[in-house]
MARRO-414314 format. One record per atom (N, C-alpha, C, O): residue in three letters; x, y, z. Coordinates in steps of 0.1 Angstrom, whole numbers, plus 2048, in hexadecimal, padded with zeros to 3 digits. Atoms other than C-alpha are relative to their C-alpha. Example, Ala and Ser with C-alpha at 12.3 -4.5 7.8 and 13.67 -1.06 7.14 Angstrom:
<pts>
ALA8097F4800/ALA87B7D384E/ALA80980C800/ALA81380C807/SER7F77F5800/SER8897F5847/SER7F880B808/SER7FD816809/
</pts>
This chain:
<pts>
UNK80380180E/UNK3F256B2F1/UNK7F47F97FD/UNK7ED7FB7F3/UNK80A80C808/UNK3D954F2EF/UNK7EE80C804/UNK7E38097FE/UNK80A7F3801/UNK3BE56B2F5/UNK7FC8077F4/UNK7F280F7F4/UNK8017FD80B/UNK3C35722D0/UNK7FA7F97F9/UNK7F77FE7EE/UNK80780A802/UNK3B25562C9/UNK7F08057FB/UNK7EA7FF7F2/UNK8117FE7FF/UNK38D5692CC/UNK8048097F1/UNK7FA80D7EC/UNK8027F980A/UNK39C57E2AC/UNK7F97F77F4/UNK7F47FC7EA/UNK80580B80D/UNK39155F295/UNK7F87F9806/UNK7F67ED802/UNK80C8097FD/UNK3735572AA/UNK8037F4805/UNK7FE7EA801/UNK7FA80D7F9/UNK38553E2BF/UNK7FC80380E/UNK7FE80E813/UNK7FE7FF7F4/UNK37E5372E1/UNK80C7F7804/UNK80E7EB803/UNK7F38037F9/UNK39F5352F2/UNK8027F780A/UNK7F97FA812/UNK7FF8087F5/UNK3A951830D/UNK8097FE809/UNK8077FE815/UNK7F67FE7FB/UNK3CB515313/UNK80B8027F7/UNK8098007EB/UNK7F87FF80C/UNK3EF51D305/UNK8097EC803/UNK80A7E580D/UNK7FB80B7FE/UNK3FF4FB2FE/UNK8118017FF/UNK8177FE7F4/UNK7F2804806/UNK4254FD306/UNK80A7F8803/UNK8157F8807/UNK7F78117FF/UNK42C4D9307/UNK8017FE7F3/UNK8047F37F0/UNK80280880D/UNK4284D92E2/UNK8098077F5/UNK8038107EF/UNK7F47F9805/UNK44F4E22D0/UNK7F78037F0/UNK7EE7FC7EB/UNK8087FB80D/UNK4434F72AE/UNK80B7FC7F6/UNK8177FF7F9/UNK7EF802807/UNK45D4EC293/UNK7FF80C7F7/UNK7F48137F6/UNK7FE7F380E/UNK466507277/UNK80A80980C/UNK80D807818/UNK7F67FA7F8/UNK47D522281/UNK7F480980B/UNK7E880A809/UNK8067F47F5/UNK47053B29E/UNK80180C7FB/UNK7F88137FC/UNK7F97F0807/UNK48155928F/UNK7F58027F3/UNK7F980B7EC/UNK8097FF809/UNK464558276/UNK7F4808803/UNK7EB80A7FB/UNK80B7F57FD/UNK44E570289/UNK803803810/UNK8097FC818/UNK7FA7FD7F1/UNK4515842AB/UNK8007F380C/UNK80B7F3812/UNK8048067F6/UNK44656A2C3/UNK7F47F57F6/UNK7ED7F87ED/UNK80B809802/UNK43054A2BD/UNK7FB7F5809/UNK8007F0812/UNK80580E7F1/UNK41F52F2D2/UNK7EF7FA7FC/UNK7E58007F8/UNK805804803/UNK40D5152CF/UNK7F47FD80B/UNK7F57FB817/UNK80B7FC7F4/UNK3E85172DC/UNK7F17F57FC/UNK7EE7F17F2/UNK80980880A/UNK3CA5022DF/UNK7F1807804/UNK7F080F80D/UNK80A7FA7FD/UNK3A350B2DC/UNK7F97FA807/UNK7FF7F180D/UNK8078067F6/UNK3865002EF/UNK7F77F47F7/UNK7EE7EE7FE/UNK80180A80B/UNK37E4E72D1/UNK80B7F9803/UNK80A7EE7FE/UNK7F88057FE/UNK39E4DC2DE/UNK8067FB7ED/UNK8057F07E7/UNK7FB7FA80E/UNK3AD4E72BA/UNK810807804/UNK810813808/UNK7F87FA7FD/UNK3D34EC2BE/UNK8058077F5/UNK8068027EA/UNK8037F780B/UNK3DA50D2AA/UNK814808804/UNK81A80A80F/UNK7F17FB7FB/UNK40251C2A5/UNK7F88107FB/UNK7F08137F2/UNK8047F67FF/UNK4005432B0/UNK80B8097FC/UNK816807801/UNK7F57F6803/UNK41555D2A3/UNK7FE80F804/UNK7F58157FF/UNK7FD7F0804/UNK41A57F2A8/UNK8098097F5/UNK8158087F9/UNK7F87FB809/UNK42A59228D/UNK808810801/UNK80381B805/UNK7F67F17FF/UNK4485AF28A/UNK7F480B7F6/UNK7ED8097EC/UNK80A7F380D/UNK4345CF278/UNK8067FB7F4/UNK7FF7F47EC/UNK80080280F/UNK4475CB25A/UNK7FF7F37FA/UNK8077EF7F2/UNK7FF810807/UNK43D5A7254/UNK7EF7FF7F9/UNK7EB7F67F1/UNK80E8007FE/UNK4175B2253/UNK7F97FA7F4/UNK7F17F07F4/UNK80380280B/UNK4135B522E/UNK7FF7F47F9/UNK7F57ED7F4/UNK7FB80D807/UNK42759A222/UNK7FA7F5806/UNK7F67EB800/UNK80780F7FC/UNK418580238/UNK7F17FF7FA/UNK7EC7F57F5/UNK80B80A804/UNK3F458822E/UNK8017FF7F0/UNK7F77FF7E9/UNK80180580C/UNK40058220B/UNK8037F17FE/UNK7FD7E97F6/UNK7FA8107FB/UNK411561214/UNK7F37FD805/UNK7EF7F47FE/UNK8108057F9/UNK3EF55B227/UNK7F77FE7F1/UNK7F27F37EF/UNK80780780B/UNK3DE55C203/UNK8047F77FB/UNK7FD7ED7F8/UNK7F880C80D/UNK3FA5471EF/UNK7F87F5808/UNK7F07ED802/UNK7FD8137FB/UNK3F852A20B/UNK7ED7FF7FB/UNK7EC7F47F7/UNK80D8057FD/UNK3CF52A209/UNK7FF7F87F2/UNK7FC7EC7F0/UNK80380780E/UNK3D15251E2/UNK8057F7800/UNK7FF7EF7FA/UNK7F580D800/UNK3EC50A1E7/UNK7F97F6803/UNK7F87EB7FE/UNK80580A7F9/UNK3D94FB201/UNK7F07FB7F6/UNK7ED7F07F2/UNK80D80880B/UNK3B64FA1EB/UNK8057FC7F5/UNK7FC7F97ED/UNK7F880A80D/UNK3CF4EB1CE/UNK8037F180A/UNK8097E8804/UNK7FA80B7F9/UNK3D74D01E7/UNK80D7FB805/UNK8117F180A/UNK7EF8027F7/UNK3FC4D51F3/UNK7FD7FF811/UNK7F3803816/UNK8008027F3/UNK4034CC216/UNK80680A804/UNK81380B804/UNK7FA7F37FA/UNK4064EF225/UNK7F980080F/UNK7F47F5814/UNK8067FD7F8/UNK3F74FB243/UNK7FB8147FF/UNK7FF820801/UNK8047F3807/UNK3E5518239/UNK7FB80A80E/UNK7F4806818/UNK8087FD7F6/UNK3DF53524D/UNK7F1803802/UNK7E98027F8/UNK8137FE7FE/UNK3B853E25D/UNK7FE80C7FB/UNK8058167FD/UNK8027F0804/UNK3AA55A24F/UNK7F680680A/UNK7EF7FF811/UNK8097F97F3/UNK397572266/UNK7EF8037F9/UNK7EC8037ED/UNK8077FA804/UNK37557E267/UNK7FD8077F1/UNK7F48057E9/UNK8047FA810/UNK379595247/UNK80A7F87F7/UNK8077F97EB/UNK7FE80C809/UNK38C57D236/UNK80F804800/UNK8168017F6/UNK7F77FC802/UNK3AB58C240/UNK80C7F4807/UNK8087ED810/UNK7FB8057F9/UNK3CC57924A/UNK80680280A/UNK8077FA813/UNK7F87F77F7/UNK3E059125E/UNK7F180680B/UNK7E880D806/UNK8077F77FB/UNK3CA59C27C/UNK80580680B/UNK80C801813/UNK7F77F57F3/UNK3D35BC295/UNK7F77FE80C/UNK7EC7F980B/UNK8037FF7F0/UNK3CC5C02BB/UNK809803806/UNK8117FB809/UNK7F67FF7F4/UNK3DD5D82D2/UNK8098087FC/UNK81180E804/UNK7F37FE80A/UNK3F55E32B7/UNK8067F77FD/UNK8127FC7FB/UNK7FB8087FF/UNK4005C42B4/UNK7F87F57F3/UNK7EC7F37F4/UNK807805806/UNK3F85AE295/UNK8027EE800/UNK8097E9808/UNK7FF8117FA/UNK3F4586293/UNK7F97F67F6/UNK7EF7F87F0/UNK80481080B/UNK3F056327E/UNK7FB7F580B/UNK7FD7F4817/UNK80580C7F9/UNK3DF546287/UNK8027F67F5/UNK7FF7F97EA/UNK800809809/UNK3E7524275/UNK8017F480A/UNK8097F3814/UNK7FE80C7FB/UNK3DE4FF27D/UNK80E7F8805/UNK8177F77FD/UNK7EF8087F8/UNK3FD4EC294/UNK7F97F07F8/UNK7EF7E97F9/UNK7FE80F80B/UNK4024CB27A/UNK8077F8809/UNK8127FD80C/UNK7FB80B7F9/UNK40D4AF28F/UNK8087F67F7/UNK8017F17EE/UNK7FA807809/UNK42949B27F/UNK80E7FB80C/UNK8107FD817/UNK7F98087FB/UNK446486284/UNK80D804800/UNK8118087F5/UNK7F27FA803/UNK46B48F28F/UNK8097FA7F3/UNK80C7EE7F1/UNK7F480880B/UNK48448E270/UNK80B7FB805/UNK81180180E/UNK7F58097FB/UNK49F474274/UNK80E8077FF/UNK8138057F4/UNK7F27FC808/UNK4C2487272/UNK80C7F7807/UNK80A7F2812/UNK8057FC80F/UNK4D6482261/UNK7FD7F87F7/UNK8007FB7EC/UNK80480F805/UNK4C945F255/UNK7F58087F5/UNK7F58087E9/UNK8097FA810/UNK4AD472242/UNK8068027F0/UNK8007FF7E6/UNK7F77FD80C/UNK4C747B227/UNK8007F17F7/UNK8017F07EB/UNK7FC810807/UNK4C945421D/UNK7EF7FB7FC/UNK7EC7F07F7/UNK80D808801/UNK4A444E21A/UNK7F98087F2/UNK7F58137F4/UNK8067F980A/UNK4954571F4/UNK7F27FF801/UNK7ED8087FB/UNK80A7FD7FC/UNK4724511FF/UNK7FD80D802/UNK7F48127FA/UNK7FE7EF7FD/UNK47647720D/UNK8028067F4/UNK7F980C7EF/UNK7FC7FB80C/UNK4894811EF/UNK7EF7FB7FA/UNK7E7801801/UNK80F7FF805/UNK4644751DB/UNK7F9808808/UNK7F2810802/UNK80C7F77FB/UNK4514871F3/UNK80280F7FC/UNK7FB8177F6/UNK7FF7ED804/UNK4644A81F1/UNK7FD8037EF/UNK7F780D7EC/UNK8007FB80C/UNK4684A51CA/UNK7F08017F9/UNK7ED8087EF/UNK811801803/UNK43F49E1C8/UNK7FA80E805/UNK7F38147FD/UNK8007F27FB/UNK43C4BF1DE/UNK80280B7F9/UNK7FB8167F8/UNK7FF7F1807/UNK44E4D41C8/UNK7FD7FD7F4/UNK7FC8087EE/UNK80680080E/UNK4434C81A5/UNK7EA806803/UNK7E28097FB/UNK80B800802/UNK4224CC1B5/UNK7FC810803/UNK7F28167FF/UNK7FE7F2800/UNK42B4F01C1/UNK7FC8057F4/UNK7F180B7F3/UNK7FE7F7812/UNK4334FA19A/UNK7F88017FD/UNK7F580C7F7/UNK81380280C/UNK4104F018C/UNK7F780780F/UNK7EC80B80C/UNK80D7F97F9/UNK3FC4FF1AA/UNK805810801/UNK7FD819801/UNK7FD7F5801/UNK41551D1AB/UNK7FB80C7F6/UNK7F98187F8/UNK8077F780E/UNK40952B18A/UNK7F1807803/UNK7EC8117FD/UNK80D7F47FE/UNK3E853819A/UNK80180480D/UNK7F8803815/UNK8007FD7F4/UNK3F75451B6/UNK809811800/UNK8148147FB/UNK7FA7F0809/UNK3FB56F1B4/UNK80D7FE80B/UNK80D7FB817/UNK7F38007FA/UNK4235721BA/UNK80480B80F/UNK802818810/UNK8037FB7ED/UNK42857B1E4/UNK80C80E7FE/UNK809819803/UNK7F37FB7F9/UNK44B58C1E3/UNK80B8027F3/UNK80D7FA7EA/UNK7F57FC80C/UNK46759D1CC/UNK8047FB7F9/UNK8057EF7FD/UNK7F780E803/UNK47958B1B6/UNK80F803807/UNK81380D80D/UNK7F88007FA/UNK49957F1C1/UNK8098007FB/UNK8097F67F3/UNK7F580380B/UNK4BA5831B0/UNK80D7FB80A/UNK813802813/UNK7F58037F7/UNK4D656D1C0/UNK80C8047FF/UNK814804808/UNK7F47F5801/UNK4F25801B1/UNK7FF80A803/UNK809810802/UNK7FD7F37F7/UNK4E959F1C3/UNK7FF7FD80D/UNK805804815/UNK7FE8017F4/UNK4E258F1E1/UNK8107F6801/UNK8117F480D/UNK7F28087FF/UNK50757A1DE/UNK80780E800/UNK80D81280A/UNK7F97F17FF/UNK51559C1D7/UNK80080B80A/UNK80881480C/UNK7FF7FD7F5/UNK50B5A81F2/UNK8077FE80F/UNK80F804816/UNK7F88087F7/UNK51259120A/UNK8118007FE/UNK8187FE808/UNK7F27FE7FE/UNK5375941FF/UNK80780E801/UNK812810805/UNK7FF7F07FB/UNK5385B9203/UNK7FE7FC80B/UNK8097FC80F/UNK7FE7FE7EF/UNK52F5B322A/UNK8097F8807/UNK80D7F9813/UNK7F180E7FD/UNK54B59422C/UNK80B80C7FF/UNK810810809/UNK7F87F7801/UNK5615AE21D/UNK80680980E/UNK81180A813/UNK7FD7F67F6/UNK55C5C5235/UNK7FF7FC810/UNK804804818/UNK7FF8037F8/UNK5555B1254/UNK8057F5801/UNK80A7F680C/UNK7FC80D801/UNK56158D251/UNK8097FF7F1/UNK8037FC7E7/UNK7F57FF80C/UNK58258F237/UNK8037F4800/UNK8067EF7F5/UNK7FB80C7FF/UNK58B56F243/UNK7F27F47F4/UNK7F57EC7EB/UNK80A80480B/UNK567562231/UNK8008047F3/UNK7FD7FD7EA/UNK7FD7FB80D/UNK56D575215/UNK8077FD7F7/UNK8037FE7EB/UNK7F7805801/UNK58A568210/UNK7FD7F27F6/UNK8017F27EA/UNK80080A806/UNK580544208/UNK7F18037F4/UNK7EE7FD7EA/UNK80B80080B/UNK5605521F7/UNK8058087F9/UNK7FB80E7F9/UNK7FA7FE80F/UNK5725611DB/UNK8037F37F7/UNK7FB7F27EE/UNK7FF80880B/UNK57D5451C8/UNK7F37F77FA/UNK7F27F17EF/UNK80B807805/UNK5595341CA/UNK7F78087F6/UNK7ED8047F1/UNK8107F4805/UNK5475531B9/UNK8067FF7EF/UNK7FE8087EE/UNK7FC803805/UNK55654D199/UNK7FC7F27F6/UNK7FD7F27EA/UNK80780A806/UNK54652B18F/UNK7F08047FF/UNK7E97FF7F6/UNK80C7FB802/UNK52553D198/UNK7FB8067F7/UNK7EF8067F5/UNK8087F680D/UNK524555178/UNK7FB7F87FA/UNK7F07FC7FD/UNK80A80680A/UNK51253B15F/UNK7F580380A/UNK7EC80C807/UNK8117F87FD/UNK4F553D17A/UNK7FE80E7FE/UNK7F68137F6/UNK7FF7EE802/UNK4FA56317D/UNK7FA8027F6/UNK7EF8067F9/UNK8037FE80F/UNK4F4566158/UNK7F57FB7FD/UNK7EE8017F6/UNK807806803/UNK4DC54E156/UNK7F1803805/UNK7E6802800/UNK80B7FF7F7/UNK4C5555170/UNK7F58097FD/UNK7EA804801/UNK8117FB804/UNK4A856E164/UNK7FD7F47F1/UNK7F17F27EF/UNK80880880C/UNK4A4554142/UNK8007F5809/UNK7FA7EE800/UNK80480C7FC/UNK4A0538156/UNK7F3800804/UNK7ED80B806/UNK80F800800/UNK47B52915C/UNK7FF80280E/UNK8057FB816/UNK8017FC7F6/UNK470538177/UNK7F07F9807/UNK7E67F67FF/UNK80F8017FE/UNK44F52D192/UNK801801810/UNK80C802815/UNK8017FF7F4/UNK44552F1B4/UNK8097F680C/UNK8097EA80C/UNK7F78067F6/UNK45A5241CF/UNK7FD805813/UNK7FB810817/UNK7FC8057F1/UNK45B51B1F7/UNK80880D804/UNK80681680D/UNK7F57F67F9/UNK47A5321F9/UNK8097FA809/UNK8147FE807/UNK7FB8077F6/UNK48751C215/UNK8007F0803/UNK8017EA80E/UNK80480F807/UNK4814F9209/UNK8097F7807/UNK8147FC806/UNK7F78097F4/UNK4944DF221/UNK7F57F7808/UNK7EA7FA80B/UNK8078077F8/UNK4894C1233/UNK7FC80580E/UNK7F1801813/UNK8017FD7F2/UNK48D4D2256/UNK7F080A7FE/UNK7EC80F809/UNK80C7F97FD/UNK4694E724A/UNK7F77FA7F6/UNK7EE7FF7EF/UNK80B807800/UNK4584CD243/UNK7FC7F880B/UNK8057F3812/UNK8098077F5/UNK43D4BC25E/UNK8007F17F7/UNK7FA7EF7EC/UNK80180A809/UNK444498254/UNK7F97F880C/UNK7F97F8818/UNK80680A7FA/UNK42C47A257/UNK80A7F27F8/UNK80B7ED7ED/UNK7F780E808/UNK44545C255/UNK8068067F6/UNK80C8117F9/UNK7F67FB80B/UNK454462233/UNK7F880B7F5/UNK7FE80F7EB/UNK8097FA80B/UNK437476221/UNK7FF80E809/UNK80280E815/UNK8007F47FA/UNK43149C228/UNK7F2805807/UNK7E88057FF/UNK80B7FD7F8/UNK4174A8244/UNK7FD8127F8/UNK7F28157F2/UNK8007F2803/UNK41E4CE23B/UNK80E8047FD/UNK819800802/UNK7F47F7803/UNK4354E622C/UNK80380B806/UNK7FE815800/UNK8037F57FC/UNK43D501241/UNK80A80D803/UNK8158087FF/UNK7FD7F8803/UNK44D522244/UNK8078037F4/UNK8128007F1/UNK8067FA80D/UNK443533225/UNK80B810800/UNK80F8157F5/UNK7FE7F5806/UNK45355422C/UNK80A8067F8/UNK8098127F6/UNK7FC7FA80F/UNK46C55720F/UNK7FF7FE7F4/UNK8067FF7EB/UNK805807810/UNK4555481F7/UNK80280C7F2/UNK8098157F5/UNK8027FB80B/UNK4525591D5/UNK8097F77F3/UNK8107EC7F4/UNK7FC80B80C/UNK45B5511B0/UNK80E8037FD/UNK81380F7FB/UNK7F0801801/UNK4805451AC/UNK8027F47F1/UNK7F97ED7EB/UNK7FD80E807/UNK49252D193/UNK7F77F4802/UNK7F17F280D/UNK80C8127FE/UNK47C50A18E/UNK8067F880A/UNK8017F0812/UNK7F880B7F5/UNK4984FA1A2/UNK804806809/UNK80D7FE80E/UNK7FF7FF7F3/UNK49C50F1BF/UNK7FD7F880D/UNK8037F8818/UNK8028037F3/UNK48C4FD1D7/UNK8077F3802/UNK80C7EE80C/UNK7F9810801/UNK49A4DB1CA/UNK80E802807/UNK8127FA80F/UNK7F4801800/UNK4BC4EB1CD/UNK80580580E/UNK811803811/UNK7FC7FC7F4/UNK4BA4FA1F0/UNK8007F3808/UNK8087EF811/UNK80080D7F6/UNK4AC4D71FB/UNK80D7F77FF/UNK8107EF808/UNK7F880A805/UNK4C84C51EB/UNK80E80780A/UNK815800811/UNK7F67FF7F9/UNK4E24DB1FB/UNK7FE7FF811/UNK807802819/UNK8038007EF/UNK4D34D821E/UNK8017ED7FF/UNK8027E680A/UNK7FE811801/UNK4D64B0214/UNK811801804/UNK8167FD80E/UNK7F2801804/UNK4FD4B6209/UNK80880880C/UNK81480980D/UNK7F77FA7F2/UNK5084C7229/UNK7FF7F980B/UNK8067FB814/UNK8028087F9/UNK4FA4AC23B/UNK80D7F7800/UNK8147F480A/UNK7F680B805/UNK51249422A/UNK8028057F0/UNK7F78047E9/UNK8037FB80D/UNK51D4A2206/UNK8037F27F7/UNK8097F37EC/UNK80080F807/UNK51D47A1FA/UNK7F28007FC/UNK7EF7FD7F0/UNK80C8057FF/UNK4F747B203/UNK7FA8097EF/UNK7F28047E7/UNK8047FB80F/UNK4F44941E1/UNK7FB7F57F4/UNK7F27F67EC/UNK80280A80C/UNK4F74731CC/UNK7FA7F3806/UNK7FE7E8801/UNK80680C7FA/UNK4E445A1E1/UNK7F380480B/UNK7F180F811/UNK80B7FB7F5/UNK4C54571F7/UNK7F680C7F9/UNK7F280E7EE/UNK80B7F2803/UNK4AE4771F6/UNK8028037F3/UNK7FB8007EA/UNK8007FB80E/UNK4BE4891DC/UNK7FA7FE7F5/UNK7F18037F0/UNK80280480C/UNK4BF4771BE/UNK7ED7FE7FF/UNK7E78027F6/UNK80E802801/UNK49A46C1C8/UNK7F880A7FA/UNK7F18097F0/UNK8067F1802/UNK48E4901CA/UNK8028007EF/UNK7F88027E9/UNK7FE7FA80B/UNK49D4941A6/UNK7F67F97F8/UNK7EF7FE7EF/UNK804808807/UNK48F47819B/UNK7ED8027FC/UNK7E77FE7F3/UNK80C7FB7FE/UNK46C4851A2/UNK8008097F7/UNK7FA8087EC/UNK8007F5801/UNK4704A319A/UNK8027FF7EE/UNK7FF8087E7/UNK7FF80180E/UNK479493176/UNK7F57FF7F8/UNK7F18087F0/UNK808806801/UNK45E47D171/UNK7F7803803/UNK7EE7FB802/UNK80D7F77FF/UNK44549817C/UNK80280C7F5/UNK7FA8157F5/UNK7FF7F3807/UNK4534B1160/UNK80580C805/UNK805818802/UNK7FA7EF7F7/UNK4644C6179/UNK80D807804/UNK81280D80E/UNK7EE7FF7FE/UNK4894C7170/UNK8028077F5/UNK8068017EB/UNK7FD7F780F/UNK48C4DF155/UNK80C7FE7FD/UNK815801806/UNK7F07FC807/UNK4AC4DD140/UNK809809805/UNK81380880C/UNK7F87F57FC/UNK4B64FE143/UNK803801812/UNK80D805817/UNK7F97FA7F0/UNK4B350016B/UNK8087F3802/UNK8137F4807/UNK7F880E7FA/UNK4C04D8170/UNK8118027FA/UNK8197FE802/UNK7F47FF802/UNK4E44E115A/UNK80880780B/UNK81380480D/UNK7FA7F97FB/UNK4EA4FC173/UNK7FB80280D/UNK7FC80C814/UNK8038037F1/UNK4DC4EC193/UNK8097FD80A/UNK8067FE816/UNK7F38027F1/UNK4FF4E31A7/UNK80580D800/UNK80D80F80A/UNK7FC7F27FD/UNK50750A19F/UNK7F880680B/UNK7FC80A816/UNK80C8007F7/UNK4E35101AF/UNK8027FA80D/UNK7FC800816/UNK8018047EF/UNK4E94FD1CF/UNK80C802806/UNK80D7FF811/UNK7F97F97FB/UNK50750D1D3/UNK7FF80E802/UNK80681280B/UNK8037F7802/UNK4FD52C1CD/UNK7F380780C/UNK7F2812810/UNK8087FE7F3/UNK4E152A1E9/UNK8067FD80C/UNK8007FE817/UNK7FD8037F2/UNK4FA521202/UNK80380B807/UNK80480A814/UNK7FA7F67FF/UNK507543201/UNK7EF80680C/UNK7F080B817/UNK8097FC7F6/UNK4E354B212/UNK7FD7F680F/UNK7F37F8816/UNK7FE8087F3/UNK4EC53022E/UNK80B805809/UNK80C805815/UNK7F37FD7FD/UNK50C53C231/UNK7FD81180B/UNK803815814/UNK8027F57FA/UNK4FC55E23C/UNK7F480180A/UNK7EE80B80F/UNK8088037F4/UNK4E754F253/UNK8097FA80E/UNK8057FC81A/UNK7F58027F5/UNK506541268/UNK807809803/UNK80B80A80F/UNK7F97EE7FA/UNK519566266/UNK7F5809807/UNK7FA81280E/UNK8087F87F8/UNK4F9576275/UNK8017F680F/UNK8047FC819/UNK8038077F0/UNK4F555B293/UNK8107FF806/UNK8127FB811/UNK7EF8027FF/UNK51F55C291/UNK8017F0809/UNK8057ED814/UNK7FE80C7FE/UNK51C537291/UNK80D7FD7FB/UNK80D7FD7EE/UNK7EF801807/UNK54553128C/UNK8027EF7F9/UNK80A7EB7F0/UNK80380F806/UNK53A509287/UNK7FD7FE7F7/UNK8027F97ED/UNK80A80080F/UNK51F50D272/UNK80D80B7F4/UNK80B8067E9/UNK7F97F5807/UNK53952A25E/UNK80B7F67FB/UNK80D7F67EF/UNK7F380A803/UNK55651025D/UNK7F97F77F3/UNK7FB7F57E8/UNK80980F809/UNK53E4F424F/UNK7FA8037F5/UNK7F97FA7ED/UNK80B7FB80A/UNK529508237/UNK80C8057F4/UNK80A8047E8/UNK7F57FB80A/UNK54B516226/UNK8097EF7FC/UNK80D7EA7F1/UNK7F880E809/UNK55C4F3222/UNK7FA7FA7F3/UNK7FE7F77E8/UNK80880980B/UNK53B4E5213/UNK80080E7F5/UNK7FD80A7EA/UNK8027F980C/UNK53B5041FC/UNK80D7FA7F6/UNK80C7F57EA/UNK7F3801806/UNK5614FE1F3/UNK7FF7F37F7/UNK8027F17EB/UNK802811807/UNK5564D91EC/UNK7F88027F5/UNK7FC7FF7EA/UNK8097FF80C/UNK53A4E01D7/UNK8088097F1/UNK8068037E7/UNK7FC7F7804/UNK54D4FC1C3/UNK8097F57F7/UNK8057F37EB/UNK7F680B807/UNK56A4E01B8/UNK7F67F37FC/UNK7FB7E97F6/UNK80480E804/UNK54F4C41B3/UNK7F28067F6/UNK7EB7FC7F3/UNK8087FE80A/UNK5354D519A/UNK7FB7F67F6/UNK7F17EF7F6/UNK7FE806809/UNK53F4C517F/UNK7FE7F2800/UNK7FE7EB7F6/UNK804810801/UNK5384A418A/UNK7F47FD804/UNK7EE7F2804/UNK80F8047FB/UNK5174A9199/UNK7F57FE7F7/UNK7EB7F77FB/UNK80780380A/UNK5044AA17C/UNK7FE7F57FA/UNK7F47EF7FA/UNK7FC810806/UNK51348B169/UNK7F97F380E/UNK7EF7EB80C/UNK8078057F8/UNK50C47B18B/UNK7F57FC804/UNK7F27F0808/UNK80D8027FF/UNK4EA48218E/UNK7F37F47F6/UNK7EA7EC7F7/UNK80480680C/UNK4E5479169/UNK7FE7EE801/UNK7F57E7800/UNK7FC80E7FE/UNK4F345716F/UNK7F17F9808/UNK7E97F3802/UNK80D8027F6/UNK4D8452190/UNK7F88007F5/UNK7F47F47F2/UNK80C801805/UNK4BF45B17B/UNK7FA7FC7F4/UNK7EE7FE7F0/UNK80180580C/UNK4C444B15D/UNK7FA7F180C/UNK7F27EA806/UNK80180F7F7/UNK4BF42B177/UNK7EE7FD806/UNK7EB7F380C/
</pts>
């Protein structure tokens, strides 16, 4: 692979694979990390055909993000200014390898320093998203929840089972969800894709289910990737921090904050169908209690928060 290197005018050196890539893998066929003869270490991808499109649009968003000043890691653009380049039949990204610091789990959950970092991230998202042309479909999570229980149905009854009674507290979002303020989003927002330096963010990284969602999507995916950690850590540590930013930067809208603990339950349903594809039976057990939990404690997470953040 590191021979792809000369498509962006690089001379190639060696592949470096002493050096672990964080983000998921499953994010493009194959990747590895490579360095140049500038001794420039560069992460290499190869991409599935049907990814072609959508990445070099994702390849514009991150550039504008990045000349707004978010900590992304943007990809290189080639020769004709393109992001996506082919060889072979075979097409390919190049983007800077960010050097950062392993996150603490699951001690990270207790530290609001983080929470400020992420909530500064995504208020700063909102205001640079607005000149950024939208990557990817919109997303409606009532057809994708509806779905997902049509394939429980029919393949996992026993999941289905307990996901009936949660779907039911979900209609206020259901209803609500095209009026709500809508802006550019991560898509996958969680501490584990962030490149952290210490407690402040090096880079943001895998981008590919960004597009524009609810204002508090990404708050609300981070918050439940906090709450499965420990579902105490919701009202202490990180959390509340993140909110608290996210206040005090203008970036808690009314309408999406009343119907944000429906919101972070309502994304777990797309975690949940990440443990029935890998038929993780742990992760499947764990992901349905914390739904059950969330489902019976709504009602108090809000008041809760309020409290925090009246403080």
């Amino acid at each position: 692979m590191i021979e792809r290197l000369t498509l962006w005018g690089l001379a190639p050196a060696s592949p470096r694979t002493d050096i672990p890539l964080p983000g998921s893998p499953e994010r493009s066929a194959s990747r590895l990390a490579v360095e140049d003869e500038a001794g420039t270490v560069w992460v290499l991808e190869r991409l599935r055909p049907e990814q072609a499109d959508r990445r070099e649009r994702i390849g514009c968003a991150l550039l504008r993000l990045a000349e707004a000043g978010l900590p992304v890691a943007p990809y290189r653009p080639g020769p004709q200014g393109r992001f996506v380049l082919e060889a072979e039949g075979a097409c390919w990204q190049l983007s800077p390898f960010v050097e950062g610091d392993p996150l603490p789990r699951p001690s990270f959950i207790e530290d609001p320093a983080r929470g400020t970092a992420l909530g500064r991230f995504l208020a700063d998202l909102a205001s640079a998203g607005e000149t950024v042309r939208e990557p990817c479909p919109t997303f409606t999570l009532e057809e994708y929840v509806n779905e997902l229980l049509a394939k429980t149905a029919a393949r996992r009854p026993d999941v289905h089972r307990v996901l009936l009674p949660v779907l039911p507290v979900l209609a206020p979002l259901f209803e609500a969800w095209h009026g709500l303020p809508h802006t550019l989003c991560q898509g996958d927002f969680h501490p584990l894709n962030v490149i952290w330096r210490g407690t402040e963010i090096g880079a943001v990284i895998d981008w590919e289910f960004m597009g524009v969602r609810p204002a508090l999507y990404d708050a609300a995916n981070c918050l439940g990737c906090v709450g499965i950690e420990d579902p105490r850590a919701l009202v202490r540590g990180l959390a509340p921090a993140l909110l608290a930013e996210l206040r005090d930067r203008e970036a808690l809208p009314p309408e999406g904050y009343r119907l944000l603990p429906e919101l972070v339950l309502g994304l777990r349903f797309a975690w949940l169908s990440e443990w029935l594809r890998r038929s993780d039976e742990e992760m499947i057990e764990m992901e349905l209690s914390f739904m059950r939990l969330l489902a019976n404690s709504l009602d108090t997470l809000t008041p809760a928060w309020n409290r925090l953040l009246e403080h």
